[in-house]
C-alpha positions in Angstrom: 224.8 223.7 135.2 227.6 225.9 133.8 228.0 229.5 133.6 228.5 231.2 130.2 229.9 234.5 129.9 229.0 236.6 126.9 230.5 240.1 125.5 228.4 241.9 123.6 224.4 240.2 123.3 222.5 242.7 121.3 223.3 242.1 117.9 225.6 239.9 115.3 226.7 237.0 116.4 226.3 237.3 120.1 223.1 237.6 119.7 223.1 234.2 118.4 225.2 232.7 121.2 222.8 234.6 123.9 219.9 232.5 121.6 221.7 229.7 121.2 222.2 229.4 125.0 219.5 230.4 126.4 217.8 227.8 124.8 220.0 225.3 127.1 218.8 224.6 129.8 222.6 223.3 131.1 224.0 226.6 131.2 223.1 229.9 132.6 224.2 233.2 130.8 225.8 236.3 132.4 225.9 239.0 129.5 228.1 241.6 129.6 226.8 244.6 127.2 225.9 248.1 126.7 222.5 247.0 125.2 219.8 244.1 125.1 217.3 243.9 122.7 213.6 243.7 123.2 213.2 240.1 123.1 216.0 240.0 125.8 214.6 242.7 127.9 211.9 240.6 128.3 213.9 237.7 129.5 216.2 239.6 131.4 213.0 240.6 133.8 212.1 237.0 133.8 214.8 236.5 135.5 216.4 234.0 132.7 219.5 235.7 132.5 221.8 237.9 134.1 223.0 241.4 133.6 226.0 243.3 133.7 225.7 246.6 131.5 228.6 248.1 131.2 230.5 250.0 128.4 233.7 247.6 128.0 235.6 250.9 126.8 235.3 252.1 130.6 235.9 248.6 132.5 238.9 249.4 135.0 237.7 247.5 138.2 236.5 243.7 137.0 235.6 243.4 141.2 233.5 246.3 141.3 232.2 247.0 137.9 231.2 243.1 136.6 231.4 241.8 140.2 231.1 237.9 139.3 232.8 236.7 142.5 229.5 235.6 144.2 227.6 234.5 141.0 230.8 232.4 139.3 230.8 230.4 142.7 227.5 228.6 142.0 229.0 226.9 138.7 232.0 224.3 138.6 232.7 225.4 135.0 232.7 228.4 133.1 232.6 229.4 129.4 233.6 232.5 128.2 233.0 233.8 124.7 234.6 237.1 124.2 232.8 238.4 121.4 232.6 242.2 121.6 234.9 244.2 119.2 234.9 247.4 117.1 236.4 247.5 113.8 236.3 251.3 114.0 237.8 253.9 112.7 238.2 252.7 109.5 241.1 255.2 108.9 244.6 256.1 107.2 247.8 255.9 110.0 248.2 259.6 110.6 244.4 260.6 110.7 242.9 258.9 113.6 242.8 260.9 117.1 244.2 259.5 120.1 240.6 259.1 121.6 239.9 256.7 118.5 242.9 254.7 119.4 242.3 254.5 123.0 238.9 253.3 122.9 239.3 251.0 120.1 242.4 249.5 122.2 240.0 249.1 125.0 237.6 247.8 123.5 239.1 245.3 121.6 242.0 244.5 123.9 242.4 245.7 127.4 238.6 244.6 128.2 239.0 240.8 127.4 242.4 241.1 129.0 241.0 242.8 131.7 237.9 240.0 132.2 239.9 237.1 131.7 242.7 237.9 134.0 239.6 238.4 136.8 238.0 235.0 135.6 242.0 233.7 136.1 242.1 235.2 139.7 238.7 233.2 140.5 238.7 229.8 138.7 240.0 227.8 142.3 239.3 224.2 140.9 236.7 225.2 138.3 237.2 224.3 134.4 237.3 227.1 132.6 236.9 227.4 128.4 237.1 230.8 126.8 236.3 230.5 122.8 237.9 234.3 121.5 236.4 235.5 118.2 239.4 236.7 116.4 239.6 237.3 112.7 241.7 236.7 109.6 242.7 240.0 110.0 244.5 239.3 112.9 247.1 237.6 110.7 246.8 240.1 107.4 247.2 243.5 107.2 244.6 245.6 105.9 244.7 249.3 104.4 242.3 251.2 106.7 241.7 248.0 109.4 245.3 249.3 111.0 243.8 249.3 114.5 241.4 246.3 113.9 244.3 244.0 112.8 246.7 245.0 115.1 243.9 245.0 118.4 243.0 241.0 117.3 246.7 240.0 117.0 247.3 241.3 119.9 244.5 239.7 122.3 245.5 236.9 120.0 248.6 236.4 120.9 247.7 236.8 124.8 245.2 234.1 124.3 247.7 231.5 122.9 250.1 232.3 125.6 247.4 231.9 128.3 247.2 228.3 126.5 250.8 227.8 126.5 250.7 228.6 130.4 248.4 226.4 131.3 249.6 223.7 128.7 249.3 221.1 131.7 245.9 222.6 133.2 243.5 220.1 131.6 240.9 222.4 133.4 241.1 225.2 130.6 241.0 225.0 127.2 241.5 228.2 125.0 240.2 228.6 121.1 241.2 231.5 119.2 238.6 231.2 116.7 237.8 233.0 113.3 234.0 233.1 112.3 234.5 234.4 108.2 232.7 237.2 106.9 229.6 237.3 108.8 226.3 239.6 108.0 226.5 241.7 110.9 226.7 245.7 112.2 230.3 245.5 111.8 229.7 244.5 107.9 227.8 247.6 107.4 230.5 249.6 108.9 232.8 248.3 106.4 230.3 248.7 103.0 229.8 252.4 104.4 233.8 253.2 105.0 235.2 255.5 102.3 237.1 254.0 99.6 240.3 256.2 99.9 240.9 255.2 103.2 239.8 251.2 102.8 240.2 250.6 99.4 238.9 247.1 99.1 235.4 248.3 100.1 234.1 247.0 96.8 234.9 243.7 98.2 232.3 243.6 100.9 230.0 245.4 98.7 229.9 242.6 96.4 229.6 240.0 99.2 226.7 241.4 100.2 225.2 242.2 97.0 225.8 238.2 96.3 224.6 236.9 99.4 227.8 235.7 100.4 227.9 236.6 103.8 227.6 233.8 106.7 224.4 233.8 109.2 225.7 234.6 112.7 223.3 231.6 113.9 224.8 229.2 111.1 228.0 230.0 112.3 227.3 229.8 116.1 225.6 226.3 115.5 228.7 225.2 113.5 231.3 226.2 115.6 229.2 224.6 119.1 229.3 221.2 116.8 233.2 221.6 116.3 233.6 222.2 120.0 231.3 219.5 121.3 229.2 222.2 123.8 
């Protein structure tokens, strides 16, 4: 059995990971969230999967706060899917307050950064995948996504130079991966952000209006098939 680490669980497409996986009866899933939903509560007091709720904008101690050391020992590989990201504020450069940065910087970047250096510190002999849902707009920049482009190129970047450390480890394998324009909590963010401050709001308007928006589960089905998990 393998152990599968999931950010974020309670909506979007982690939820469909945490459904895709749980239905497996090869791996075991240790969520990291803030929230479950109802369906998981239930689970989580079967005892199907296990917890670790935590606010990723306040992780500073990985030992003490997710404390996997005794749980990752059980498993010989490990998959972790950092999934959990704000695209918020949706804002102009010169309007956001440093709080807004901050957490949005912690969310987006210093958590996974945080978590994977820990999952580093542990692996021993263990195989270790980590599939990092970035976006297109780590590579674009977008009026009013200034934080959310430049907090996915950044844990990016870290990501492909994780893989170009351990270019000869063939016991990890890293995949910076874009998922498209999903239906999803952040989408709603984005169709309710104000047009002078993300001016191609339209945009996602329409793609909504036209049901053009991807299902997180289609794209979590897809994207296992590509990887062969």
């Amino acid at each position: 059995m393998q152990a599968v680490i999931i950010t974020g669980i309670n909506r979007g497409l982690g939820e469909a990971f945490f459904n895709f996986f749980i239905s497996r009866s090869d791996y075991y899933i240790i969520a990291v969230s803030r929230k479950v939903t109802p369906s998981q509560e239930k689970l989580l007091k079967a005892q199907k999967f296990t917890i670790v709720h935590l606010d990723l904008a306040e992780l500073r101690n990985p030992q003490e706060q997710l404390n996997l050391d005794q749980i990752i020992q059980n498993y010989k590989s490990i998959l972790f899917i950092n999934n959990a990201a704000t695209i918020n504020p949706i804002n102009s450069i010169g309007d956001f307050n440093s709080y807004d940065i901050s957490k949005n910087i912690a969310i987006n970047v210093t958590a996974p950064l945080i978590i994977t250096n820990y999952l580093m510190s542990l692996l021993g002999e263990k195989s270790l995948k980590i599939i990092n849902i970035s976006s297109g707009a780590a590579n674009k920049a977008i009026v009013g996504w200034s934080l959310y482009c430049s907090s996915k190129a950044s844990t990016e970047m870290f990501f492909n130079t994780l893989k170009k450390q351990e270019a000869t480890n063939k016991n990890i394998e890293i995949y910076n991966i874009d998922p498209g324009v999903m239906d999803s909590g952040m989408q709603e963010s984005i169709r309710n952000s104000d047009s002078g401050v993300f001016p191609r709001v339209d945009d996602f308007k329409n793609l909504k209006s036209n049901q053009q928006l991807l299902k997180p589960e289609n794209v979590v089905n897809s994207l296992i098939s590509k990887l062969g998990i």
